[in-house]
C-alpha positions, 0 to 999 in steps of 0.5 A, a space after each residue: 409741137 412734136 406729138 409722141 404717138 402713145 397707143 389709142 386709149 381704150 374706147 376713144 371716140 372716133 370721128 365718122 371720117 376716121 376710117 376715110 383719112 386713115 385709108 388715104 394716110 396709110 397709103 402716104 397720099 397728101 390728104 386735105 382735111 377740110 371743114 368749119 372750125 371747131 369741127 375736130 379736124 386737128 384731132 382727127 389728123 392726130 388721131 389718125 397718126 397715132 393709130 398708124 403708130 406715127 409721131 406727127 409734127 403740129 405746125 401752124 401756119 399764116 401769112 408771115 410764115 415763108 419757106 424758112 419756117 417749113 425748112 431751115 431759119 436762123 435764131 438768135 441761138 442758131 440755125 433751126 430746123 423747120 418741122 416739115 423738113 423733120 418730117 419730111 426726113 424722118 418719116 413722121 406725119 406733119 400736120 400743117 393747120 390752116 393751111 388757106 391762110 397760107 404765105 405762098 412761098 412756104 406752099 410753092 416749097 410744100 408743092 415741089 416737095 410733094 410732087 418731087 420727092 426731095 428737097 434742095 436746101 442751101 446750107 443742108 443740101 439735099 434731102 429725099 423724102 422718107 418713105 414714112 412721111 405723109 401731109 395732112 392739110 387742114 383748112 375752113 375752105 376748099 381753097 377758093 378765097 375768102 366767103 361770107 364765114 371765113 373771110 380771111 382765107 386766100 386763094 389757093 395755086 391750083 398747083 397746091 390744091 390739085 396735090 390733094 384732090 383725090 384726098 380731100 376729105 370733107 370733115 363736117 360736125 360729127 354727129 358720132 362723136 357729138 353723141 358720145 361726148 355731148 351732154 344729151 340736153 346740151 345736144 338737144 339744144 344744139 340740133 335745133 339751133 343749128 336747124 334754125 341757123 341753116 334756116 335762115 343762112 346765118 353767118 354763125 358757128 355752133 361747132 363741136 367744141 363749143 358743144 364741148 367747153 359748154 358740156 364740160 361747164 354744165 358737168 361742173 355746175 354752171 347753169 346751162 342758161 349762164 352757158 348759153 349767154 356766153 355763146 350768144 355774146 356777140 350775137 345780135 338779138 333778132 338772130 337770138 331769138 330766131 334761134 332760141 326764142 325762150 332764152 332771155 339775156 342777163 341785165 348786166 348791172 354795171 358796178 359804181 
C-alpha cells in the first residue's frame, strides 16, 4: 500500500529509536528495523518517512513472493509494476516487512539493487536508483534462522544482511511510547508480567500493541479482568499463575 506523507500530527508520540532510524534514513542508508512483534517497528519506519516529507511504499513480503513481486509481474489485467521498483525509481521510502520470512530471489534482487545502484529489468530496461530512495527492512530476528519465539524465520545470505549492518537498529518495547499512550493500570500490570516472563524464560509476547488493543477496550468500558482473559487464552495455567497469581479464568458454560 502506497502512504501519502501528510505533515506529523502535533504532539504525536514518538518512539525512543526515532532519532536512531531517522539519522540513518536521511542519509539514504538501507536500515534494518529489528525487533519482537507488536513492538512498533512499522509505524516507527512510517513515522520516519513522513517526518523526512517522504511518500513510503508498505510491501510485505513471505516466501511466495519472488523477484516479480519487488519488480514487474503479470495480472489478468496487464503487466503490473512491483513497489520496490516505484520506489527505487521514484525516490520514495520502501518498507519491506518481515523481511527474514523472505523468498531469496526477491533478496538476491534487493541485494544487487542496493549494492549497484541500478536495476536490468526484461521488458522495462534499465532503471537507475533515485537519489531519494531509501529501504527500510523490518524483521523479528537478526536474521540467523528460526529460534524458540519465531520459529518460522529463514536464515538469512550474509550478502542480505551485511547491506544493513551498520544500520541495524534494535527496536525493543518502547517504554517512551508505553508511557503515553498506555492506560497507567494496564501498564502497571504489564511491567510486572513481562518482569516474570523474562524470569522464567518464557516462549510469550506481551508486546505493545497488545497494551494498546487492551487500553483501548478498558477506555470503552470492558472490565480489565475480561481483557486479560482474552490475552491469557492460549496461555497454559502454570505459566498464568507464574505471571498473575490473583487472575482466576471465567468458567465457560457451554450452551444446549
Amino acid at each position: 500500500k502506497e502512504m501519502q506523507a501528510p505533515p506529523p500530527a502535533s504532539g504525536e508520540v514518538r518512539h525512543a529509536k526515532f532519532d536512531r532510524v531517522r539519522e540513518v534514513v536521511a542519509l539514504g542508508l538501507p536500515t534494518l528495523l529489528v525487533g519482537p512483534t507488536g513492538s512498533g517497528k512499522t509505524h516507527l519506519a512510517e513515522q520516519v518517512a513522513h517526518d523526512l516529507g517522504k511518500q513510503c511504499l508498505l510491501d510485505s513480503l513471505s516466501g511466495g513472493r519472488g523477484e516479480g513481486h519487488l519488480l514487474r509481474r503479470h495480472t489478468m489485467t496487464g503487466p503490473e509494476e512491483g513497489l520496490f521498483l516505484q520506489a527505487f525509481r521514484d525516490g520514495k521510502v520502501w518498507i519491506g516487512d518481515e523481511i527474514d520470512a523472505a523468498d531469496p530471489n526477491a533478496l538476491t534482487v534487493l541485494n544487487g539493487a542496493l549494492a549497484n545502484g541500478y536495476m536490468d529489468i526484461p521488458g522495462v530496461g534499465r532503471v537507475n536508483r533515485h537519489a531519494g530512495f531509501v529501504a527500510i527492512v523490518i524483521a523479528n530476528t537478526y536474521g540467523t534462522g528460526a529460534d524458540r519465539m519465531y520459529c518460522g524465520r529463514n536464515q538469512l545470505d550474509a550478502a542480505t544482511t551485511n547491506r544493513f549492518q551498520a544500520q541495524t537498529v534494535p527496536v525493543g518495547y518502547s517504554q517512551t511510547l508505553e508511557a503515553e499512550l498506555v492506560a497507567p493500570a494496564v501498564l502497571k500490570w504489564a511491567k510486572g508480567v513481562r518482569e516474570k516472563m523474562q524470569e522464567k524464560g518464557m516462549r510469550r509476547v506481551l508486546s505493545t500493541r497488545d497494551l494498546l488493543n487492551a487500553t483501548k477496550q478498558v477506555g470503552a468500558g470492558i472490565a480489565f479482568e475480561t481483557v486479560k482473559a482474552s490475552i491469557f487464552a492460549g496461555w497454559k495455567d502454570d505459566e498464568v499463575r507464574h505471571v498473575d497469581p490473583d487472575f482466576v479464568r471465567p468458567v465457560e458454560v457451554e450452551e444446549e
